[in-house]
DSSP file (Angstrom, degrees, kcal/mol; ACC not computed):
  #  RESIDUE AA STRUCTURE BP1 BP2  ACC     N-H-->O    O-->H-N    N-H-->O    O-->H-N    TCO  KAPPA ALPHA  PHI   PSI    X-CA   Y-CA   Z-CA
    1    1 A X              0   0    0      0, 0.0     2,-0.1     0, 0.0     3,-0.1   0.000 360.0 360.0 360.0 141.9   23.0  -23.5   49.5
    2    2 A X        -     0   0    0      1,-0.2    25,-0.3     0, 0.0     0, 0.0  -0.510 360.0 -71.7 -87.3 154.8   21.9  -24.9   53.0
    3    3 A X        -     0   0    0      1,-0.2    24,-0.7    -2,-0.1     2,-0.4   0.332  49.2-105.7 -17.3 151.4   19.6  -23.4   55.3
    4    4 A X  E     -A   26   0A   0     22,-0.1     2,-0.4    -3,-0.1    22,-0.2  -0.784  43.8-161.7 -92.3 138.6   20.5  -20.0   57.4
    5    5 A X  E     -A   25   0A   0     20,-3.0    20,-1.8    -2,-0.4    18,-0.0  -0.948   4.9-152.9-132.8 126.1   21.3  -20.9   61.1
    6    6 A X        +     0   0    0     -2,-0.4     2,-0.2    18,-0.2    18,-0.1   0.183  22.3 154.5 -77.8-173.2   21.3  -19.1   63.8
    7    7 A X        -     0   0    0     16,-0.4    16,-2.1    11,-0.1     2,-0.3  -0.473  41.2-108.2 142.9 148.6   22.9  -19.0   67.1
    8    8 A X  B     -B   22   0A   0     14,-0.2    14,-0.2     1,-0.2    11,-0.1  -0.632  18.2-160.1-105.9 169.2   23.8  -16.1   69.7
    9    9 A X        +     0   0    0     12,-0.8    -1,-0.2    -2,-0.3    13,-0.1   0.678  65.1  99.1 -93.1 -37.2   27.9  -14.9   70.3
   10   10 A X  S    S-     0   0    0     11,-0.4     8,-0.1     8,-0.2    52,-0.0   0.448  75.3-137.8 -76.7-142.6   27.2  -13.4   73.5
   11   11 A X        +     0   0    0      0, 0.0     2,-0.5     0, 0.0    -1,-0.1  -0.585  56.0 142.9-161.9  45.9   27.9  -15.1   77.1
   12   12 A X        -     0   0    0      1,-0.2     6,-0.1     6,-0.1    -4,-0.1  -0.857  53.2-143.7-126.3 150.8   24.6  -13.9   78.4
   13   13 A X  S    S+     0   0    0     -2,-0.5     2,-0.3     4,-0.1    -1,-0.2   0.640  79.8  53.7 -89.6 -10.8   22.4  -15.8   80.8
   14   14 A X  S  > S-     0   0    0      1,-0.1     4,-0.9     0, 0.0     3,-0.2  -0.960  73.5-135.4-112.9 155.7   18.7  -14.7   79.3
   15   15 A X  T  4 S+     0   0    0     -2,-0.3     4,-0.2     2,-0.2    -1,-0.1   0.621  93.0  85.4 -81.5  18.0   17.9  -15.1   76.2
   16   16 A X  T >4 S+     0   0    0      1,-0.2     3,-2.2     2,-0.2     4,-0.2   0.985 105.7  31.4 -35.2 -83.5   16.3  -11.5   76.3
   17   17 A X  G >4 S+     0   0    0      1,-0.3     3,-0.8    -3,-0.2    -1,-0.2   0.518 105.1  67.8 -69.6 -10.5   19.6  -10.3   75.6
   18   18 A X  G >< S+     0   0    0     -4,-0.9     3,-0.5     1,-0.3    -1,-0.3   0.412  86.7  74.4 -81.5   2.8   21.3  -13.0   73.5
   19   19 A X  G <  S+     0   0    0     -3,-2.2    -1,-0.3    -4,-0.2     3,-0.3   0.365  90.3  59.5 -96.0   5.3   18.7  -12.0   70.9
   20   20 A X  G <  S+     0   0    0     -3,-0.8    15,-1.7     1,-0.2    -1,-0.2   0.277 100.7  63.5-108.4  21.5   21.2   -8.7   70.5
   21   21 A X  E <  S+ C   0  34A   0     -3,-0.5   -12,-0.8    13,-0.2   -11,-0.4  -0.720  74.4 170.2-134.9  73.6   23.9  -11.0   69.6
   22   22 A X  E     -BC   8  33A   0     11,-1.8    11,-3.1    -3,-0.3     2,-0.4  -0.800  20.6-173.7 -81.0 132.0   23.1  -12.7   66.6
   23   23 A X  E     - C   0  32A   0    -16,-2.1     2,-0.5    -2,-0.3   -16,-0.4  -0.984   9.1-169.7-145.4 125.8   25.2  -14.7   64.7
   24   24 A X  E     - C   0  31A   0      7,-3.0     7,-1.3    -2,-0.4     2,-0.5  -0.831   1.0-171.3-119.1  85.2   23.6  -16.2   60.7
   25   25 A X  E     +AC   5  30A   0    -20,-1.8   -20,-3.0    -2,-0.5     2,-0.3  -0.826  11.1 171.7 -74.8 140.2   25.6  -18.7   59.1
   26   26 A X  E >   -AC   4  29A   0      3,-2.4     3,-1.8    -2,-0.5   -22,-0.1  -0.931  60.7 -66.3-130.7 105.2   24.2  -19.2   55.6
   27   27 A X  T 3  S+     0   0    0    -24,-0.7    -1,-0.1   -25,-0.3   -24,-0.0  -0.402 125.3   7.6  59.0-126.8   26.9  -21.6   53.9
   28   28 A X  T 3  S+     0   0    0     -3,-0.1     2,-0.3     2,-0.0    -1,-0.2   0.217 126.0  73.0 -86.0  27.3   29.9  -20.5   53.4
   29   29 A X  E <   -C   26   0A   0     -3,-1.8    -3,-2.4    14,-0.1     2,-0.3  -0.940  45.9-174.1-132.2 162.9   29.0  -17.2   55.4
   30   30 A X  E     -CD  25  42A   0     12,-0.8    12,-2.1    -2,-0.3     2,-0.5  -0.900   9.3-157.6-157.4 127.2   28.4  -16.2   58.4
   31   31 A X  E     -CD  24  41A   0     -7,-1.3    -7,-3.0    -2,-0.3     2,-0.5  -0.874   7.3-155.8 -95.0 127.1   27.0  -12.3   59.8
   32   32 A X  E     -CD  23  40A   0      8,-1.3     8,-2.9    -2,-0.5     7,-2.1  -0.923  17.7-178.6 -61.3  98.7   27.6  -11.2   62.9
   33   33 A X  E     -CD  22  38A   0    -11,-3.1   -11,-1.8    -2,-0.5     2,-0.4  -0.941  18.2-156.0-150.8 130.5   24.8   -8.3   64.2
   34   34 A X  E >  S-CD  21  37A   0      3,-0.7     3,-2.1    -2,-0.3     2,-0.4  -0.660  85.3 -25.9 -93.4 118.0   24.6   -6.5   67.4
   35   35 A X  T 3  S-     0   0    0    -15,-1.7   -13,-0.1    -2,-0.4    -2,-0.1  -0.396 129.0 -40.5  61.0-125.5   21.1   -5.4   67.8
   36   36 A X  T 3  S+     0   0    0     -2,-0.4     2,-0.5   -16,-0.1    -1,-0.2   0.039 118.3 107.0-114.8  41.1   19.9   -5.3   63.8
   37   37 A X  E <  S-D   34   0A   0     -3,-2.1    -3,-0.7     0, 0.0     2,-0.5  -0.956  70.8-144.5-111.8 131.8   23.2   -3.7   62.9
   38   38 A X  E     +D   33   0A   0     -2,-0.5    -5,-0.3    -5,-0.2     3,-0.1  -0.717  31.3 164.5 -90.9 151.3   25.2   -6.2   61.2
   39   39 A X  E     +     0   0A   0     -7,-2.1    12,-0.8    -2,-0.5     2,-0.6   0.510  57.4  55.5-129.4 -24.7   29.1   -5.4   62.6
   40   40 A X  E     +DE  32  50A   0     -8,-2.9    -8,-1.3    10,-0.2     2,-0.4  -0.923  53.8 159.5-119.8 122.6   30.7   -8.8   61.5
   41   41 A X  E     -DE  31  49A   0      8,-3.2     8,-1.9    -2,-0.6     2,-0.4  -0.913  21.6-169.3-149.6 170.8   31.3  -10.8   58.8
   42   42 A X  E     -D   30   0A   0    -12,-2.1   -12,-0.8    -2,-0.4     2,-0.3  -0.941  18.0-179.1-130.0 158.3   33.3  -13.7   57.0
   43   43 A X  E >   - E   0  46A   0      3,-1.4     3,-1.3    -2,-0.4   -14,-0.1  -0.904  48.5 -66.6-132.4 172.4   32.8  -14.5   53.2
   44   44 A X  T 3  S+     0   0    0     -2,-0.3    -1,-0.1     1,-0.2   -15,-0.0  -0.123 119.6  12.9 -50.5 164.8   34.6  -17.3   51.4
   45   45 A X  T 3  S+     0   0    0      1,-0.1     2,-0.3    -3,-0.1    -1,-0.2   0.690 114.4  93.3  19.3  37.9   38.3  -16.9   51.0
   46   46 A X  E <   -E   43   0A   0     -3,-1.3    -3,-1.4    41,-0.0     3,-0.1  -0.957  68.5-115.8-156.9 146.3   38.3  -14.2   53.4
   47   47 A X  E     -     0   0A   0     -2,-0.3     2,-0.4     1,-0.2    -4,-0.3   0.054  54.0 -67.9 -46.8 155.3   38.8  -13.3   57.2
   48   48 A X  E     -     0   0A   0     -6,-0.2     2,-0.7     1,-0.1    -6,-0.2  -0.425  45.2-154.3 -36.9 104.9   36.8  -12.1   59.4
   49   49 A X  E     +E   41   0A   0     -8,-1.9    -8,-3.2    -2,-0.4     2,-0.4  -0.782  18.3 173.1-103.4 119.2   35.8   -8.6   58.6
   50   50 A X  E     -E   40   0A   0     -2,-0.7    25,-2.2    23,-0.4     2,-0.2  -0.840  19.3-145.5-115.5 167.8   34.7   -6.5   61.9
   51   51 A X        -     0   0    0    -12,-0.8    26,-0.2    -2,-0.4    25,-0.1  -0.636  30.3 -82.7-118.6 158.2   34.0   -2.8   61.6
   52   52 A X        -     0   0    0     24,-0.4     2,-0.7    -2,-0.2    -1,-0.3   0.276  40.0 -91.1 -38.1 173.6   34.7   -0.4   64.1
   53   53 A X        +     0   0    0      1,-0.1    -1,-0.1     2,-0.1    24,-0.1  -0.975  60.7 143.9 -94.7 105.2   33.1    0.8   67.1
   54   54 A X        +     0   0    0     -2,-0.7     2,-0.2    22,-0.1    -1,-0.1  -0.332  61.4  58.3-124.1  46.2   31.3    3.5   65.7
   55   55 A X  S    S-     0   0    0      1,-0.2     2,-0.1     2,-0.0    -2,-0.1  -0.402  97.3 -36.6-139.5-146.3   28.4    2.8   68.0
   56   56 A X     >  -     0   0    0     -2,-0.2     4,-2.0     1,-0.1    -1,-0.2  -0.473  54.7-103.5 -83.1 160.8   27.7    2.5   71.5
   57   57 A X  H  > S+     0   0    0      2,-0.2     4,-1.2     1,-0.2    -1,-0.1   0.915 125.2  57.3 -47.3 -38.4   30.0    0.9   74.8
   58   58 A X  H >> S+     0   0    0      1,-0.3     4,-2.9     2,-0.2     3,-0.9   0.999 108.1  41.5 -58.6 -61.4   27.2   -2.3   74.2
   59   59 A X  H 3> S+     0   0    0      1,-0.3     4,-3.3     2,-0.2    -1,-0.3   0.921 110.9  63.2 -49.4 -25.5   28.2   -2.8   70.6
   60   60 A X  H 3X S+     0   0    0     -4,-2.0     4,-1.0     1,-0.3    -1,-0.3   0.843  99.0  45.9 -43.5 -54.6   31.3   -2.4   71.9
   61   61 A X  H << S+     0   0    0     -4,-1.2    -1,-0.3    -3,-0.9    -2,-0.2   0.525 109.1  53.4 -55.8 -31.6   31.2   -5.1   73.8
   62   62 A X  H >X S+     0   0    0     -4,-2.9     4,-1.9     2,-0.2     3,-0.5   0.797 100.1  63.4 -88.3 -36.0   29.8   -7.5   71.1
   63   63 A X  H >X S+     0   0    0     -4,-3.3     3,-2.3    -5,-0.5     4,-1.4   0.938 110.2  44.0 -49.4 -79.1   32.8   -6.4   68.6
   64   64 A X  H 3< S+     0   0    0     -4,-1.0    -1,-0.2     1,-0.4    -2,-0.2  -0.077 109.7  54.7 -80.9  26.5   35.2   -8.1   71.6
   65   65 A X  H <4 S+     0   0    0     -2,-0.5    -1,-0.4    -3,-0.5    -2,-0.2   0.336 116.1  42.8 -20.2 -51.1   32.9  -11.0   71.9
   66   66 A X  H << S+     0   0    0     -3,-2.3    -2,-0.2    -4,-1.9    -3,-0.1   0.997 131.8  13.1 -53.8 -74.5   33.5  -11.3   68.4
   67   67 A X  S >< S-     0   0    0     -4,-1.4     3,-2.2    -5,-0.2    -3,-0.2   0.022 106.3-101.4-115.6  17.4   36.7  -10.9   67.5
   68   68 A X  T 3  S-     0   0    0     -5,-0.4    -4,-0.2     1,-0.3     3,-0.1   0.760  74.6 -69.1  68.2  19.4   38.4  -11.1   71.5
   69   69 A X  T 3  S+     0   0    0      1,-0.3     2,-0.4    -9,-0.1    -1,-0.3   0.486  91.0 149.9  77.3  12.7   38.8   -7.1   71.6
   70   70 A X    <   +     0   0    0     -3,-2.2     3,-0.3     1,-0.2    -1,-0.3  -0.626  17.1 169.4 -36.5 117.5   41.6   -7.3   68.9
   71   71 A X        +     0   0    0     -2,-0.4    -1,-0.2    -3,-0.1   -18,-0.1   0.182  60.0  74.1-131.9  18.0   40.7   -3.8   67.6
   72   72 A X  S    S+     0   0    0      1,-0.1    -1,-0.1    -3,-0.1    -2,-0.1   0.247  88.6  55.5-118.4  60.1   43.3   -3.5   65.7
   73   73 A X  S    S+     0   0    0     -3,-0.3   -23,-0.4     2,-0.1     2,-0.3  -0.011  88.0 110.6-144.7  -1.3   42.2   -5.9   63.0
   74   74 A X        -     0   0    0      1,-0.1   -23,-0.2   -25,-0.1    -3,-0.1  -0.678  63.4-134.4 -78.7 133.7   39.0   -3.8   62.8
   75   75 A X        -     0   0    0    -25,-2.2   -23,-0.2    -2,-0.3    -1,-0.1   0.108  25.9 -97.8 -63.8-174.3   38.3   -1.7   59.7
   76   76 A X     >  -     0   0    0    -25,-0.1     4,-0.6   -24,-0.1   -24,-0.4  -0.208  43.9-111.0 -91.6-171.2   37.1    2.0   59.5
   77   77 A X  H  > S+     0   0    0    -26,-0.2     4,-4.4     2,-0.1     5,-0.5   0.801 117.8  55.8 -86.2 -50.3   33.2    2.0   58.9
   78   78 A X  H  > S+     0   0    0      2,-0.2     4,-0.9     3,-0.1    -1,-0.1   0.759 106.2  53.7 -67.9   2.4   33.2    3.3   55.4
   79   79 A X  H >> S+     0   0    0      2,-0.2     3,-2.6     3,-0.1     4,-1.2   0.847 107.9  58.3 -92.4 -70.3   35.7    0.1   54.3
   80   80 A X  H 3X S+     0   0    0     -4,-0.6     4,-0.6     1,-0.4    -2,-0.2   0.476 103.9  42.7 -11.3 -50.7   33.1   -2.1   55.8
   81   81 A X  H 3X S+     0   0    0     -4,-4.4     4,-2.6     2,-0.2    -1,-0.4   0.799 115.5  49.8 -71.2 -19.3   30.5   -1.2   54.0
   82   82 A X  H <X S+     0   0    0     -3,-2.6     4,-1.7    -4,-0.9    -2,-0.3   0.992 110.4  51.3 -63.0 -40.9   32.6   -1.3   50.8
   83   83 A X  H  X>S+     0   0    0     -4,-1.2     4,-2.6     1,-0.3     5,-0.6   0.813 112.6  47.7 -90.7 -33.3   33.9   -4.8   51.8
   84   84 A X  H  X5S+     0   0    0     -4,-0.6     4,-1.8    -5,-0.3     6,-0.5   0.970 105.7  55.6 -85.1 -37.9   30.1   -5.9   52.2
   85   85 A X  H  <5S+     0   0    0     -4,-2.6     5,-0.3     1,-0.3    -2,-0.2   0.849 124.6  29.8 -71.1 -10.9   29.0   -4.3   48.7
   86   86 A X  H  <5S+     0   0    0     -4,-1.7    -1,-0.3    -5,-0.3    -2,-0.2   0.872 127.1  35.4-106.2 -15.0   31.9   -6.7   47.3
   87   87 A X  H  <5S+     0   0    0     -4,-2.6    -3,-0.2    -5,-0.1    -2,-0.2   0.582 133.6  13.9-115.3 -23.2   32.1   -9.4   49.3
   88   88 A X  S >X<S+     0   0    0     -4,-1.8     3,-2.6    -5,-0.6     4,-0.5   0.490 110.9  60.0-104.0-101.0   28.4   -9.9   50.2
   89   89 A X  G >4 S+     0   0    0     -5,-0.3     3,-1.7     1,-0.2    -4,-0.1   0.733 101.4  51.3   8.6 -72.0   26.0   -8.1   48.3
   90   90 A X  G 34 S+     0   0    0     -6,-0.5    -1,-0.2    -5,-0.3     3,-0.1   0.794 105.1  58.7 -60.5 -14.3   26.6   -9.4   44.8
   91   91 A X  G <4 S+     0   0    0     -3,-2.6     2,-0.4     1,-0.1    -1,-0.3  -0.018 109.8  59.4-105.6   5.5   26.3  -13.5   46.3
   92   92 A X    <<  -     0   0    0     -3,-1.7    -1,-0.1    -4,-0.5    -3,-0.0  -0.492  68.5-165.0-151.0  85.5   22.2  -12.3   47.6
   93   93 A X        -     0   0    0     -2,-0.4     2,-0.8     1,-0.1    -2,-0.0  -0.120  22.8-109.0 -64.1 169.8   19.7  -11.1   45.7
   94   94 A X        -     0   0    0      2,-0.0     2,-0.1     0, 0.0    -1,-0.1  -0.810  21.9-148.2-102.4 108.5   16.6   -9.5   46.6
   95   95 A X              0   0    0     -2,-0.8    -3,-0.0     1,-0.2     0, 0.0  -0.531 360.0 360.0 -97.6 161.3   13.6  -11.1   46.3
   96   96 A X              0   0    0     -2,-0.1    -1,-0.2     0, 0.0    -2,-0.0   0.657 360.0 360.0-121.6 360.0   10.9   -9.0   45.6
């Protein structure tokens, strides 16, 4: 697996604030997190999964940076973490 790389989502002109738009490809994935919350993500042989806005008008704003303010192609919260504990989770160990 190749290196994780980083890059920010947002449109914002310091990078003070483009560090609260993080965007981690690691291969064939890539997380999406607003502040340290991760909100986004894509795994192989699946879309893009974004979660609700169950958070503040900023995240808010970084969901439609994401995903162009579609939100109805956003999950509920509690499918979003299931979709990470199958679609992520099991592909990362923990190193201890």
């Amino acid at each position: 697996m190749q290196l994780p790389q980083w890059s920010n989502y947002g449109n914002y002109k310091s990078d003070n604030y483009g560090a609260h738009t993080l965007r981690f490809d690691i291969g064939p994935y890539t997380f999406w997190y607003s502040y340290k919350t991760l909100v986004a993500f894509r795994a192989p042989g699946h879309p893009r999964v974004v979660c609700e806005n169950i958070w503040t008008v900023t995240t808010g704003k970084h969901l439609n940076m994401i995903d162009g303010g579609d939100k109805n192609s956003r999950v509920d919260y509690d499918t979003f973490q299931r979709l990470v504990k199958e679609l992520i989770e099991p592909n990362f160990k923990a190193v201890a």
